[in-house]
C-alpha atoms as one frame of an Amber mdcrd trajectory, in Angstrom:
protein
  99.599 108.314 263.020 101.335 105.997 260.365 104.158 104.895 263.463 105.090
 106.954 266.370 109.088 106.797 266.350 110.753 104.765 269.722 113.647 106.720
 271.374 113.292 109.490 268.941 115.499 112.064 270.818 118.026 109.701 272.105
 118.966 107.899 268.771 119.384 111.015 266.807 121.180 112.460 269.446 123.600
 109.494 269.311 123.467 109.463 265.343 124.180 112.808 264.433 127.450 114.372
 265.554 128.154 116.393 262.057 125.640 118.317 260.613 127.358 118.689 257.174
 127.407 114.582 257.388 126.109 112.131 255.510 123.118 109.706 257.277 121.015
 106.703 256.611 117.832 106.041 258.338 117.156 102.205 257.454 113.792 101.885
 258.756 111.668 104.837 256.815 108.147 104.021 258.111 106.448 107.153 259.051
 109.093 109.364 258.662 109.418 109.941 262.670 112.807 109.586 262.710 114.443
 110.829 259.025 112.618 114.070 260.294 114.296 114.739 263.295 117.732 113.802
 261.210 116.798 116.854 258.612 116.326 119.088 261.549 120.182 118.493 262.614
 121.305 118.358 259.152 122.597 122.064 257.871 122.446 122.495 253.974 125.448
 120.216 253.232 123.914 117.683 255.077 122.608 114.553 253.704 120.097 112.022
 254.293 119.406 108.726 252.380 115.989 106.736 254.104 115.620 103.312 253.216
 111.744 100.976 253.408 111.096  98.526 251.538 107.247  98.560 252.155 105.030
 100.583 249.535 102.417 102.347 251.995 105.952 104.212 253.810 106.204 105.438
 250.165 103.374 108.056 250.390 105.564 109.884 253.859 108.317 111.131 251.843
 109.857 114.278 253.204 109.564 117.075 250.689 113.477 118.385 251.545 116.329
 118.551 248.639 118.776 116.911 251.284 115.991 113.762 251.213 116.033 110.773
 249.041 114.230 107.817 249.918 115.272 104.473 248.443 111.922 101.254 248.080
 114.376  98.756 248.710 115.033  96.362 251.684 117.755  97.490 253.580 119.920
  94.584 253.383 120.589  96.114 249.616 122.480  99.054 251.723 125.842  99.270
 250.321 124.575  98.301 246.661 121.919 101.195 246.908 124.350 103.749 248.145
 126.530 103.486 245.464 123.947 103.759 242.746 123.626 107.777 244.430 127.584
 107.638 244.250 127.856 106.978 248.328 130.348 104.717 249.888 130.886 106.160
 252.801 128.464 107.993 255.632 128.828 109.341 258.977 125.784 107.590 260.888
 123.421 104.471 260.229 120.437 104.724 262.402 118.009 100.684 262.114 114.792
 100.999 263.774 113.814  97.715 263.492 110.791  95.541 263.591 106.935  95.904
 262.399 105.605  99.716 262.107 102.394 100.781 263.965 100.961 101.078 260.422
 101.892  97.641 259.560 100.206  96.455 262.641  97.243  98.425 262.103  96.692
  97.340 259.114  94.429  94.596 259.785  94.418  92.998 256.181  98.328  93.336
 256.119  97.989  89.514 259.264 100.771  91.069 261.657  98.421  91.767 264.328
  96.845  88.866 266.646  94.071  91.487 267.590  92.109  91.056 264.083  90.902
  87.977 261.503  92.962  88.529 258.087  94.432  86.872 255.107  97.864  85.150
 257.284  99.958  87.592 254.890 103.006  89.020 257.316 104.833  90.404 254.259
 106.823  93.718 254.666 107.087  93.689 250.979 103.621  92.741 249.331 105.310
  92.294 245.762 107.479  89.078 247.569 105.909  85.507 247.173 106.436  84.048
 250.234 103.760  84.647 252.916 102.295  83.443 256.023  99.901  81.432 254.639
 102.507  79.276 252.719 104.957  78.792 255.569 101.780  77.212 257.532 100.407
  75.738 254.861 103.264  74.147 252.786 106.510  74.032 255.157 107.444  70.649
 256.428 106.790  69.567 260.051 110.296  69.578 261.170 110.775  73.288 259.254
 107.859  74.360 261.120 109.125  72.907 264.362 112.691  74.952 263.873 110.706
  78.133 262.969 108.533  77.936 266.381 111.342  77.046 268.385 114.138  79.537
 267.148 112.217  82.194 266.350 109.749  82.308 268.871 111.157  80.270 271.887
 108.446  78.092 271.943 109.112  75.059 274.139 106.126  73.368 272.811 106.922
  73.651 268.899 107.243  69.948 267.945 103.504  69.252 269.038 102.470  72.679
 267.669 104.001  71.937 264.383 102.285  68.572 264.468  99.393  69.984 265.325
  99.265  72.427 262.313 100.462  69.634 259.905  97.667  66.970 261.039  94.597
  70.142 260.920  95.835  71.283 257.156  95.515  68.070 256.255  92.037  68.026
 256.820  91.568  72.128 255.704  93.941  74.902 254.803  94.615  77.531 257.155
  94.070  80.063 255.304  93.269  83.118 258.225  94.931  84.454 261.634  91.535
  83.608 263.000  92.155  79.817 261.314  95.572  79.252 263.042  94.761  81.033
 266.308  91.228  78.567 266.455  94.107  75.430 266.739  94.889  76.183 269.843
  91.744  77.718 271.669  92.418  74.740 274.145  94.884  77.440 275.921  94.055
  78.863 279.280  93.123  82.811 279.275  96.334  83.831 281.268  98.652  81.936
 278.295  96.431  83.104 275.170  97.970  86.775 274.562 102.258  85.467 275.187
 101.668  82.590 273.321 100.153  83.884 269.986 102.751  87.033 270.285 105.808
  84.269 270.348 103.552  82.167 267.575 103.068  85.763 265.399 106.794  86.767
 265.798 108.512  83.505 264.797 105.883  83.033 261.521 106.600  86.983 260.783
 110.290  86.282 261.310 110.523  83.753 258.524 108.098  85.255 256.489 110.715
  88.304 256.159 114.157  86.195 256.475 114.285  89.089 259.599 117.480  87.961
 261.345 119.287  86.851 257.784 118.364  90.539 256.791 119.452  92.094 260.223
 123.006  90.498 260.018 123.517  91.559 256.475 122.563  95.093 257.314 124.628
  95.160 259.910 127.964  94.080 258.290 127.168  96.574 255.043 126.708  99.454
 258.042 129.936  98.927 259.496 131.448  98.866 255.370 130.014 102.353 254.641
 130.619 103.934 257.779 133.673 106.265 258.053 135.946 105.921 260.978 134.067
 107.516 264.064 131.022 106.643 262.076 128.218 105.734 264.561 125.480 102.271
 264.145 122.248 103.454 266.064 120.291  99.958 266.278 116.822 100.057 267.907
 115.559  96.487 268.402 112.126  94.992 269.742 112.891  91.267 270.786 115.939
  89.367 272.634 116.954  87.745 269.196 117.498  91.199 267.384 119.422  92.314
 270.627 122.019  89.567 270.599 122.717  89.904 267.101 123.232  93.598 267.673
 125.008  93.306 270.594 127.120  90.658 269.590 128.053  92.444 266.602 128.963
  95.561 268.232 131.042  93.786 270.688 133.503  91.985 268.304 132.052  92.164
 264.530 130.908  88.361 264.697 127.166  86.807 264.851 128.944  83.479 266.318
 132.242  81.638 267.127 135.118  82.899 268.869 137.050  86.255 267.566 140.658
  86.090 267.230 142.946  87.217 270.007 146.149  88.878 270.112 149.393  87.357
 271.939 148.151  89.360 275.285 144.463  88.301 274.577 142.807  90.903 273.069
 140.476  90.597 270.503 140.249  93.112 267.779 137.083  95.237 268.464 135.013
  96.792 265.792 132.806  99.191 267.512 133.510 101.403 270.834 129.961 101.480
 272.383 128.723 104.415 273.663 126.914 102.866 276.859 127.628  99.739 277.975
 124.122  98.444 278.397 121.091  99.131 276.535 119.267 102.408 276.182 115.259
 101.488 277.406 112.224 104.108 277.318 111.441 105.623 280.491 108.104 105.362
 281.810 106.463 108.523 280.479 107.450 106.904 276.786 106.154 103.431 277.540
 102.797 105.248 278.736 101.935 107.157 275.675 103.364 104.563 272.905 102.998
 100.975 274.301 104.803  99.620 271.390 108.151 100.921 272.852 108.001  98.950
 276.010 110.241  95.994 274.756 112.395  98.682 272.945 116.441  98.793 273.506
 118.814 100.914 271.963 122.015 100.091 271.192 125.080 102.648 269.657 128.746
 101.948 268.435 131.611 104.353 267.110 133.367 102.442 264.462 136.896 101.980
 265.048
C-alpha cells in the first residue's frame, strides 16, 4: 500500500458538508483520502488534489470530477486560479511524510535503512540532506536541531557533525547515525526520530510551507468553508492551532474595546481529534496523529 490514509472517516466527514461543492485535498499521496472525497461528491461536485512528489503521480483517480495538480501546495491559490477557482467549500492538509516516502529506502526519510541522506519531497529541488549536513554552518545546524527537533543537545551535536566532515563527508543515513553510536540503547530510536525530523524539516522549508498553505486556505475558502488539518508532530499542531484560533502564527491579535479579538475560524471541537486504539493498532504511523477542523467565519 503506497500510504494508508490517518482519520480517513473523520476528516471527510468534517470536510464535506455539500456534495455539489468544490474540495481540495492538499496532501495527494496514495489517493486514500481524495477517494473517499469522490465518494461524497455528486456529479457537480469537484475535487482538485494537490502533491508535489512524482511517485503520487502514478495514483491518479480515473474520475472527470478529478484533477490532480504536481505542485507543492504552498502554490494553492496560484494553482487554483490557473483551473479558474478562487473559491472552494473545504481544504482538507494531511500533512507530513507518506508511508511510501518512508518506505522508500533510497528516498533517506527512514532511520530503519542505509541510503543516500536525500529527504526531498520533491526530487527535481537542489537542496538535500546531504548538503544541509554537509555544507550548513555550525550555528545553522545548531538552530535546525534545536527548533526543529527539540534537541537539547544541538550545539555539541552540530559541533560534532562539523569537526567529523571535516575529516570525511557524510554522505549516508548510516554515516550520520555512526556519529553518535556512543548513545545508550533506550535513547537510540527518540533521538535519531527528533535528529531525522528536524534535517527533513529544513530539507522541505516544512513549517514555512505549512503557514503559507494555511493563510492561502483560509483566502479560497467561502464563508462556512471548512480547513481539515491532520498533523504528525507538536510543531505542525501549534501552527495549526494557533492559526485556527486567531489567524496569526505569532504576536498578539488585536482586540476590540470589550476585548475580543477578531476570530477567523469557529472550530468544530475544541481539542484535537486522535485515532482510537483499533486505528493506532493496524497503521502505527497514525499514533502521533491529531486532527484539527475550522468553519471560516
Amino acid at each position: 500500500m503506497y500510504h494508508n490514509p490517518v482519520l480517513l472517516k473523520q476528516s471527510v466527514d468534517d470536510l464535506v458538508t455539500n456534495p455539489d461543492g468544490i474540495y481540495v485535498d492538499c496532501t495527494f499521496g496514495g489517493g486514500g483520502h481524495s477517494q473517499e472525497i469522490l465518494e461524497r461528491l455528486s456529479e457537480k461536485g469537484k475535487l482538485y488534489a494537490f502533491d508535489q512528489d512524482l511517485d503520487a503521480l502514478k495514483n491518479t483517480l480515473d474520475d472527470p470530477k478529478f484533477t490532480l495538480i504536481n505542485q507543492n501546495f504552498r502554490f494553492l491559490e496560484n494553482s487554483l486560479l490557473m483551473y479558474g477557482v478562487s473559491k472552494v467549500d473545504g481544504v482538507l492538509a494531511d500533512l507530513g511524510v507518506s508511508s511510501h516516502q518512508f518506505d522508500e529506502a533510497e528516498r533517506g526519510f527512514s532511520t530503519r535503512n542505509n541510503a543516500p541522506l536525500d529527504m526531498r519531497m520533491n526530487v527535481m529541488q537542489s537542496l538535500d540532506a546531504k548538503k544541509v549536513i554537509n555544507e550548513y554552518e555550525e550555528e545553522a545546524l545548531a538552530d535546525i536541531f534545536y527548533y526543529y527537533g527539540e534537541l537539547r543537545e544541538a550545539r555539541k551535536l552540530a559541533r560534532d557533525i562539523v569537526h567529523h566532515r571535516k575529516i570525511k563527508s557524510i554522505n549516508t543515513t548510516e554515516d550520520l547515525k555512526k556519529l553518535f553510536s556512543f548513545l545508550p540503547p533506550h535513547k537510540v530510536n527518540k533521538f535519531y526520530a527528533q535528529l531525522f525530523q528536524a534535517i527533513r524539516i529544513e530539507v522541505n522549508q516544512e513549517l514555512e510551507v505549512l503557514k503559507e498553505m494555511l493563510v492561502q486556505a483560509y483566502n479560497v475558502l467561502k464563508p462556512g468553508g471548512r480547513l481539515v488539518v491532520i498533523s504528525y508532530h507538536s510543531l505542525e499542531d501549534r501552527l495549526v492551532k494557533r492559526f485556527l484560533k486567531n489567524g496569526m502564527f505569532e504576536g498578539e491579535p488585536q482586540r476590540d474595546i470589550y476585548g475580543n479579538y477578531a476570530k477567523a475560524f469557529e472550530l468544530v471541537k475544541s481539542k484535537a481529534i486522535i485515532p482510537d486504539e483499533k486505528e493506532i493498532e493496524e497503521n502505527s504511523r497514525a499514533r502521533s496523529a491529531k486532527m484539527r477542523t475550522g468553519i471560516k467565519l
